[in-house]
Structure formats: structure tokens, C-alpha cells
C-alpha positions as a printed NumPy array, in Angstrom:
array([[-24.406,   4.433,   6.929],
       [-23.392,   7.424,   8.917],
       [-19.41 ,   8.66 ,   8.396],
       [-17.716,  11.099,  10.443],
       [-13.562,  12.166,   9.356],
       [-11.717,  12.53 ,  12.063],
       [-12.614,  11.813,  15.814],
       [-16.194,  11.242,  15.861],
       [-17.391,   9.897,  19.221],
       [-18.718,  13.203,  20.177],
       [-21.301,  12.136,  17.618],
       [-23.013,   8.634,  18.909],
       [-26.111,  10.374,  20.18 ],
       [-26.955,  11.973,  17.236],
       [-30.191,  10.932,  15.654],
       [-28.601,  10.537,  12.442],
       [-25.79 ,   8.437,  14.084],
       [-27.767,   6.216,  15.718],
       [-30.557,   5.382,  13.172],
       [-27.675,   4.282,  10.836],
       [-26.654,   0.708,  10.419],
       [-22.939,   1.385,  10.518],
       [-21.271,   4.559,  11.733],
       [-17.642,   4.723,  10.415],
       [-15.562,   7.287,  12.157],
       [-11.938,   7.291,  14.52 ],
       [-10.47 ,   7.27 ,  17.228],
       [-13.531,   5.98 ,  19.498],
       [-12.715,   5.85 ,  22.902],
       [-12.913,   3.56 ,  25.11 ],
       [-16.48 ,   4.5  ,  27.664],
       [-18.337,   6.383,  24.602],
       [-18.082,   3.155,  22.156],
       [-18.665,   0.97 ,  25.074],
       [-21.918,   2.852,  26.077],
       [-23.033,   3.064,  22.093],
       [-23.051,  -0.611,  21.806],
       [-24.919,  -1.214,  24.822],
       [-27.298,   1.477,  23.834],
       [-27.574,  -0.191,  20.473],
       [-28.664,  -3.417,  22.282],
       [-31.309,  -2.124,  24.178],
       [-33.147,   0.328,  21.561],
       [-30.822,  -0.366,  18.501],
       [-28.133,   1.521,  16.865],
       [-25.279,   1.404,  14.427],
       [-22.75 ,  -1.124,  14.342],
       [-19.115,   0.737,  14.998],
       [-16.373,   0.865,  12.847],
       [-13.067,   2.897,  14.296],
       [-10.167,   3.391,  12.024],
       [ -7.068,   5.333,  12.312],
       [ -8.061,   9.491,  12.535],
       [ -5.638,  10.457,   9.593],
       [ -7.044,   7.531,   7.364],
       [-10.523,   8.879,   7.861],
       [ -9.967,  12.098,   6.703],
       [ -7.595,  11.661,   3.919],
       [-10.719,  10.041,   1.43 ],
       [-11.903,  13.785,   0.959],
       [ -9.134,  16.541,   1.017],
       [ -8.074,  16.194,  -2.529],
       [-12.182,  16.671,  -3.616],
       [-11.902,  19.975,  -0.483],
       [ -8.744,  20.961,  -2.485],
       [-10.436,  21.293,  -5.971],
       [-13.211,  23.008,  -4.114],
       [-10.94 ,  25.55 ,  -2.929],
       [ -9.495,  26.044,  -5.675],
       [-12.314,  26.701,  -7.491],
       [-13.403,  28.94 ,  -5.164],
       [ -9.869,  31.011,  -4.718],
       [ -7.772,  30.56 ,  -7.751],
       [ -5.543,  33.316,  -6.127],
       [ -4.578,  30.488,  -3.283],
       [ -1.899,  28.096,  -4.098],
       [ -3.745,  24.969,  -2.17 ],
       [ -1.816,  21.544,  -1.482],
       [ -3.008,  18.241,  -0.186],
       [  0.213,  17.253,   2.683],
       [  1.526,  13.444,   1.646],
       [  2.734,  13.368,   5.21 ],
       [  0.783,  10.637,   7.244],
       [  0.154,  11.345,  10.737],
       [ -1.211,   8.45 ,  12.3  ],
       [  0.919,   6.59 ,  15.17 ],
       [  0.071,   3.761,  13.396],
       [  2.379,   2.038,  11.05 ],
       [  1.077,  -1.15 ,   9.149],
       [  0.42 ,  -1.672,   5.62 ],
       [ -2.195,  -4.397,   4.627],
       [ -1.357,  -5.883,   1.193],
       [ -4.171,  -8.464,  -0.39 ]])
């Protein structure tokens, strides 16, 4: 599996992209997606999965904020609540 935070079309060529099974990134456009998939068909590639840009990156800034801090214990470092995806859903199982 290959994972990119953040807008990661910019990315499908890679060799490490495409010999992955599943590349999880966002905000995929429309022509670079479409031209992955049909790439994937021919020679073989990852299976997409696009979600929302501020979801992707959220998973890791608390672990980037401990790192920091580590690193700079004269910084005062904080991890923003504030969501800023267009988006808003909530899925509840």
C-alpha cells in the first residue's frame, strides 16, 4: 500500500506508487486518476482510493507534534481542531 497526506496525484507515476496494490491519497482529479486506472489496466497498478485532503492528513500531525516537541521544547506546538474540508458528512456505524 502506498499513502500520500494531502493531494497526491502528482504522485501516480512514481515507481513506488504504482507497484502498490492500493494508493490512498486526496483530492485526485479528474484526467490524472482517469489515466492511472487505465494505465493500471494495461501494465498494472494500484487500485485508487481518494478521500477528503484534510482527512488524509489529520492521521499524523499529533505523532509530527510530539516530534516537534521533542525536538524544540522552547516551541509551544498545537495540533488546530478546526476541519477544513468542504465536505460535511459524518458516517456513524
Amino acid at each position: 500500500m502506498a499513502l500520500c497526506g494531502g493531494a497526491g496525484d502528482s504522485l501516480l507515476g512514481d515507481a513506488a506508487v504504482r507497484g502498490a496494490d492500493v494508493y490512498l491519497t486526496a483530492d485526485l482529479r479528474h484526467h490524472p486518476a482517469s489515466e492511472a486506472r487505465e494505465q493500471a489496466l494495461l501494465a498494472g497498478g494500484p487500485a485508487l482510493l481518494d478521500v477528503s485532503h484534510w482527512a488524509s492528513e489529520w492521521l499524523w500531525l499529533d505523532a509530527a507534534a510530539a516530534q516537534l516537541r521533542e525536538a524544540h521544547p522552547q516551541l509551544d506546538v498545537r495540533v488546530s481542531e478546526l476541519r477544513t474540508d468542504p465536505w460535511d458528512f459524518q458516517v456513524v456505524q
